[in-house]
C-alpha positions as CSV (number, residue, x, y, z in Angstrom):
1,X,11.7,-8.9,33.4
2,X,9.7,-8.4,36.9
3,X,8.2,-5.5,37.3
4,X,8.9,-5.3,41.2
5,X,11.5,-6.6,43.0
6,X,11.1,-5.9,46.5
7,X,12.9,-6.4,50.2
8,X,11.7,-7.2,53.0
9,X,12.7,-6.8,57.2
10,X,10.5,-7.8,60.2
11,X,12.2,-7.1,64.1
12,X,11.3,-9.7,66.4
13,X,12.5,-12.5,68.7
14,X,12.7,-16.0,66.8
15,X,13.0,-18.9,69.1
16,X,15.8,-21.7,68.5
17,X,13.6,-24.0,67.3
18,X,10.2,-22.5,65.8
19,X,8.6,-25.8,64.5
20,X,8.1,-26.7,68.6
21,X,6.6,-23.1,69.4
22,X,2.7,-23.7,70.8
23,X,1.2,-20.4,69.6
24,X,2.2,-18.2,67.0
25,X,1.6,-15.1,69.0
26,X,4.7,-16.3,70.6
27,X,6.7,-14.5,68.2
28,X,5.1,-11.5,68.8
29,X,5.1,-12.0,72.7
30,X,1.7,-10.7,73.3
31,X,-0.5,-13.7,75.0
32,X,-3.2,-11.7,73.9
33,X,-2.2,-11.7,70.3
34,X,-3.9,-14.8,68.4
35,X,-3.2,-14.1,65.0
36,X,-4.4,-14.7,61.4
37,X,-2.0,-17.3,59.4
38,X,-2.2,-19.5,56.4
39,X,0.0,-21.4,54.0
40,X,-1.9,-22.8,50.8
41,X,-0.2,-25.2,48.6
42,X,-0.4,-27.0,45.1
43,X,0.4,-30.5,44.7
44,X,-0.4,-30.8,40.7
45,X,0.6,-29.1,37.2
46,X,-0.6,-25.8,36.2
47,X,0.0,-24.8,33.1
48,X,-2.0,-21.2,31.8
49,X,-2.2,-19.9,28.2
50,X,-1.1,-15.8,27.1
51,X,-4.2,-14.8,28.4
52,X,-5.4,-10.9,28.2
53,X,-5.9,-10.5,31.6
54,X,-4.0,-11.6,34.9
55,X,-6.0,-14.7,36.3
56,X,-6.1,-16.6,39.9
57,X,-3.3,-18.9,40.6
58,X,-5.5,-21.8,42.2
59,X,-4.2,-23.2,45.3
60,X,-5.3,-26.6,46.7
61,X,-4.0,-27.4,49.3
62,X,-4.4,-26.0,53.1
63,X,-0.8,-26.7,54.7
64,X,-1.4,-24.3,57.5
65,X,-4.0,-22.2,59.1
66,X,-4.8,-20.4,62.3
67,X,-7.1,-17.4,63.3
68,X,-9.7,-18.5,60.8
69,X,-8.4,-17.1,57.8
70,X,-11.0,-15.8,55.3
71,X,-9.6,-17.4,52.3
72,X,-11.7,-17.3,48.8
73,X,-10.3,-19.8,46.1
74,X,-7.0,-18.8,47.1
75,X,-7.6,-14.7,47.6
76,X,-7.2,-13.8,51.2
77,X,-9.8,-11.2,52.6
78,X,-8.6,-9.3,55.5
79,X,-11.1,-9.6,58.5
80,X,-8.8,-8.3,61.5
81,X,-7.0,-4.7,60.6
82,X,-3.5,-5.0,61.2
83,X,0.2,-5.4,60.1
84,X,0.5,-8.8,57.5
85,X,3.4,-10.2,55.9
86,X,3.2,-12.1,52.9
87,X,5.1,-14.6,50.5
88,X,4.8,-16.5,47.6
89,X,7.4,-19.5,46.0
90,X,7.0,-21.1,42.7
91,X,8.7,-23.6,40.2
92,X,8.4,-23.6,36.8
93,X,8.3,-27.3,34.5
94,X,11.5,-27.7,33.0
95,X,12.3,-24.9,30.3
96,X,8.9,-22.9,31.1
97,X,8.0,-19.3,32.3
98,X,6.7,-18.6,36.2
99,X,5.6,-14.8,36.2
100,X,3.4,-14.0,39.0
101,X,2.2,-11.2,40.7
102,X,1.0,-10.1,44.4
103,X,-2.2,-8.1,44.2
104,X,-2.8,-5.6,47.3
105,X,-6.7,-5.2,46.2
106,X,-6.2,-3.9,42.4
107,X,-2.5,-2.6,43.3
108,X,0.6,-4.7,42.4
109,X,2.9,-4.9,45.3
110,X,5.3,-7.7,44.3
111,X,6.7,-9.6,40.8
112,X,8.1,-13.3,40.7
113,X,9.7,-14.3,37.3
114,X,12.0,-17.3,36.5
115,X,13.1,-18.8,33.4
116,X,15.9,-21.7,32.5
117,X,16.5,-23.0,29.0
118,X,16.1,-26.9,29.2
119,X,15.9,-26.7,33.4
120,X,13.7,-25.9,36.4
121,X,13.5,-22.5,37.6
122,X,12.5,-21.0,40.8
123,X,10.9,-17.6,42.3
124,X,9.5,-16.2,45.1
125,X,9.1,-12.4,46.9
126,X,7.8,-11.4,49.9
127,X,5.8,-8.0,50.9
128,X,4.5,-6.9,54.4
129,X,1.3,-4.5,53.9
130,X,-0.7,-3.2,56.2
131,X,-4.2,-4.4,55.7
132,X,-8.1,-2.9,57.2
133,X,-11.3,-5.6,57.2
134,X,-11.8,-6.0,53.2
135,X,-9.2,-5.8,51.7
136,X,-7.3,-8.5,50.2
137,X,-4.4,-10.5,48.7
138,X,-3.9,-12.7,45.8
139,X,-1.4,-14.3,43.7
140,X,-2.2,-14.0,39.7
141,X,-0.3,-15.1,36.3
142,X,0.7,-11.7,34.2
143,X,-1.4,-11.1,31.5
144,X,-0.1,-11.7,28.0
145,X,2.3,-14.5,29.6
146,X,2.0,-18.1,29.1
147,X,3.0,-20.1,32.5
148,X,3.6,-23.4,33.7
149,X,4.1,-24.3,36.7
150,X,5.4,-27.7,38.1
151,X,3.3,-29.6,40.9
152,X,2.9,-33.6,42.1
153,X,0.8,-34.9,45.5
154,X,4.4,-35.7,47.3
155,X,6.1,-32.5,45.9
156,X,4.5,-28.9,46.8
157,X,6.9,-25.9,45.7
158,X,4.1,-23.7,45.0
159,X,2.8,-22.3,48.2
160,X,1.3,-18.9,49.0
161,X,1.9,-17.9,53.2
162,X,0.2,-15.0,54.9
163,X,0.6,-14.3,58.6
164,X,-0.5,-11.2,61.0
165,X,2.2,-9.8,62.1
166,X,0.6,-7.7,64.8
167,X,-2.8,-6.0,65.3
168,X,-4.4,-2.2,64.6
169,X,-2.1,-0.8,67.1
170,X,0.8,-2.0,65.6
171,X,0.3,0.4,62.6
172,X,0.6,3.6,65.0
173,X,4.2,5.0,65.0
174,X,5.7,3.9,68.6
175,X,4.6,0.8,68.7
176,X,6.6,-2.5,69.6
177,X,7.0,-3.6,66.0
178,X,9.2,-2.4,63.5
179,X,8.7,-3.7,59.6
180,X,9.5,-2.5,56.2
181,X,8.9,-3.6,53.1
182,X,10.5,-1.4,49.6
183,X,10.5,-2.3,45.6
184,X,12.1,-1.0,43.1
185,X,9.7,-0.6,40.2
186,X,12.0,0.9,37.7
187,X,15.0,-0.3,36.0
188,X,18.4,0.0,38.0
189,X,22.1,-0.7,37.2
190,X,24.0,-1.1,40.2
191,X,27.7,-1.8,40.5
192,X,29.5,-4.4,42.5
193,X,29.5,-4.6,45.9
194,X,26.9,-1.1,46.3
195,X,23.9,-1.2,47.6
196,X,20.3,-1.8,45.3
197,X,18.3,1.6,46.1
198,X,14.8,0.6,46.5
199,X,12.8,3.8,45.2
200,X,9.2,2.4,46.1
201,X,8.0,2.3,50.0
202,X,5.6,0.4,50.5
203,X,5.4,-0.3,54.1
204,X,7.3,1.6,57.0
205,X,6.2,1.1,60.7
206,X,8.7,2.8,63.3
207,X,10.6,4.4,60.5
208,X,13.3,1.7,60.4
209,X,14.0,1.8,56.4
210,X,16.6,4.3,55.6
């Protein structure tokens, strides 16, 4: 079972059709606003053995990047404080485990986990942090877990995206942005058709999770 499940809400302006937007400060609508963004991928198999300790998922591939992101093997290292939001999606080979995690420096934020008997399965889980120069974020297998994920050069489901969502300022209370990310890090049995109370805050700008 994952240890965090988590949700996730970001208020801003998406245009119609994002894939022809020039510069992603756009979305923020701050011409001044240049920020930091990434997507790494994995085009091949990894497969990881029940080892002790949580290890590096290795990424590959470099879909995406603006801002210069300061990107280690596949940890990101925060050089611009600020207000970050990321993601993580991964398929498992057919019949294997995915269980990965989303370290905030040593602090898991975020689980994925996904099993099918005799089938592909799929994960992913998102998390918007607020981050100061130094710090970082990276994606690593749970200990004790063996995992295998599935990967080929014309078919990337693994990927690992990061994107500023607004600079320092946008971490002081009154500010344009409004973001919230909560998890629920304890077990939780909730009936049909109420709502899942997250118990765990991890980011609230403005106030706007309730």
């Amino acid at each position: 079972m994952p240890d965090l499940m988590s949700i996730t809400f970001i208020s801003h302006t998406k245009p119609e059709n994002a894939q022809t937007i020039p510069p992603l400060y756009n979305y923020i609508g701050n011409a001044d606003f240049n920020p930091v963004a990434f997507t790494l991928g994995q085009n091949a198999h990894v497969d990881h053995v029940a080892a002790a300790n949580n290890t590096d998922v290795p990424f590959n591939v470099m879909i995406t990047t603006n801002g210069s992101p300061n990107l280690n093997s596949g940890r990101f290292v925060c050089s611009n404080d600020g207000l970050y939001k990321f993601q993580v999606y991964a398929l498992t080979k057919s019949g294997a485990n995915v269980f990965l995690e989303i370290y905030h420096n040593t602090q898991l934020v975020a689980s994925l986990w996904g099993h099918t008997n005799s089938d592909y399965a799929a994960a992913g889980n998102a998390v918007v942090l607020p981050l100061r120069t130094g710090d970082t974020v990276e994606v690593k297998v749970r200990g004790h877990y063996e995992v295998h994920l599935y990967g080929d050069t014309s078919e990337i489901y693994t990927t690992f995206t990061g994107v500023q969502l607004g600079a320092a300022e946008s971490l002081i209370e009154g500010s344009s942005l409004s973001a919230f990310s909560a998890t629920l890090n304890q077990h939780e049995v909730v009936t049909s058709g109420s709502p899942v109370l997250y118990n765990n805050i991890l980011t609230d700008v403005n106030q706007g999770y309730n």
